[in-house]
C-alpha positions, 0 to 999 in steps of 0.5 A: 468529502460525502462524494468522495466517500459514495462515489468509492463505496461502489469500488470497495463492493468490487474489493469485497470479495477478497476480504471473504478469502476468494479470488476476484478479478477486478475487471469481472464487472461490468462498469456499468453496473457498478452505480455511481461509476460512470462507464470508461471514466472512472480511472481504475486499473485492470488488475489480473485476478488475486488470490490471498496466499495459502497459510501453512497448514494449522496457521491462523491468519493475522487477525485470527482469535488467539494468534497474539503476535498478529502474524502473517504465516504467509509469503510475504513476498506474495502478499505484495500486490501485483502489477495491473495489466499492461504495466511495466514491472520494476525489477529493482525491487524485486531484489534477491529472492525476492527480498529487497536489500534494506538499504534500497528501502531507505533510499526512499527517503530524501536526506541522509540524516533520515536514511540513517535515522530510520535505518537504526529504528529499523533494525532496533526494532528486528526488521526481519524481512522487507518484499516490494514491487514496483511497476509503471503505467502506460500513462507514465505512473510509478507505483512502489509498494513496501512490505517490512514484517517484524516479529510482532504486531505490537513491534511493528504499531511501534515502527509505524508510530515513529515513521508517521503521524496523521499531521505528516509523515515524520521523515520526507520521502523523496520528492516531495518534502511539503505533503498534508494528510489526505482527508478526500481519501474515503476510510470506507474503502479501508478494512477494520484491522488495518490503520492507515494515514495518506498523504498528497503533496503540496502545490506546486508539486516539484518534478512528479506529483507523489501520492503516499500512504502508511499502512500498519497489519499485524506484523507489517508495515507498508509504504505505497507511493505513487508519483507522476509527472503533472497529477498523478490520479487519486483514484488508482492511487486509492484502488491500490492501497485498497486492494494492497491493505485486503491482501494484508487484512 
């Protein structure tokens, strides 16, 4: 777990600057000068430069002093993370304008019985919108990412503690039905307002090894799953909930 943790802690220093409002492009350092990080081994993508979206004039960000609802005033569909270089876009998810169907959301989710359960919370609770993207890497990786914004973020830490729970998450995403909480994963690389629970699968993996994790945000909650025949990498696996979470902090 301390290696985990040390050999991540030089990404996050390549993540920082996001968190001060600037853009950065990941591929701006050299590998070698990052200490800890072996040259051409480490396994991180090549993300094109990000750039948090502009909030309407006079808006706070969400974790702004006195913006109590904890609200993203930004696009949401812009604050979903793009695609790393040379991966295959999945345009599914981009729906209709960019917003992604409910419905196409909860057909995540393995058994009927959950689709339908987590469909009813879902619109208990007033899921105002839900952004996603969707890409595949070259070495046959497939990442989705989900954004649902609710009103506040006090409706949307409820949402979150009736989807998961640091023992698993409490409806079985499909494909991998047998997942534990992911304790390689370092908390360093995680920004201080986001709360967030990762899973890996069980051996043996059925037809793709899946990667999960549940972020909460202010008034969004989000869903990153990354699968792969054989193993799919714990490293940009990790580098994509950093990079989506400081899009969201």
């Amino acid at each position: 777990m301390l290696r985990a943790v040390a050999r991540w802690t030089a990404v996050v220093t390549v993540f920082a600057a996001l968190g001060a409002g600037t853009a950065y492009g990941i591929t701006s350092m050299e590998r070698t000068d990052l200490p800890g990080l072996a040259t051409g081994s480490d396994g991180r993508w090549a993300y094109p430069e990000i750039t948090r979206p502009p909030l309407p004039s006079g808006s706070p960000g969400p974790f702004d002093t006195g913006n109590w609802a904890m609200a993203h005033y930004a696009d949401l569909r812009e604050l979903v993370l793009p695609a790393p270089e040379g991966a295959v876009d999945d345009k599914a998810l981009r729906g209709t304008d960019g917003w992604l169907p409910m419905k196409d959301f909860l057909a995540v989710f393995a058994a009927k019985e959950d689709r339908d359960e987590v469909g009813r919370l879902l619109v208990d609770n007033g899921l105002r919108h839900t952004a996603a993207r969707g890409w595949t890497t070259g070495d046959g990786t497939r990442t989705r990412v989900y954004l649902l914004q609710f009103d506040t973020g006090t409706v949307a830490d409820r949402v979150y503690g009736k989807l998961t729970s640091y023992g698993g998450p409490l409806y079985a995403v499909a494909g991998a039905t047998d997942v534990r909480f992911d304790d390689g994963y370092p908390t360093a690389a995680d920004p201080g307002d986001l709360i967030r629970y990762s899973y890996d699968e069980v051996k043996p993996y059925g037809a793709e090894h899946l990667r999960q994790t549940y972020l909460r945000a202010g008034d969004v909650v989000a869903v990153v799953l990354q699968s792969r025949k054989g193993t799919a990498a714990a490293v940009p696996f990790q580098q994509t909930v950093t990079l989506q979470s400081q899009l969201l902090d």
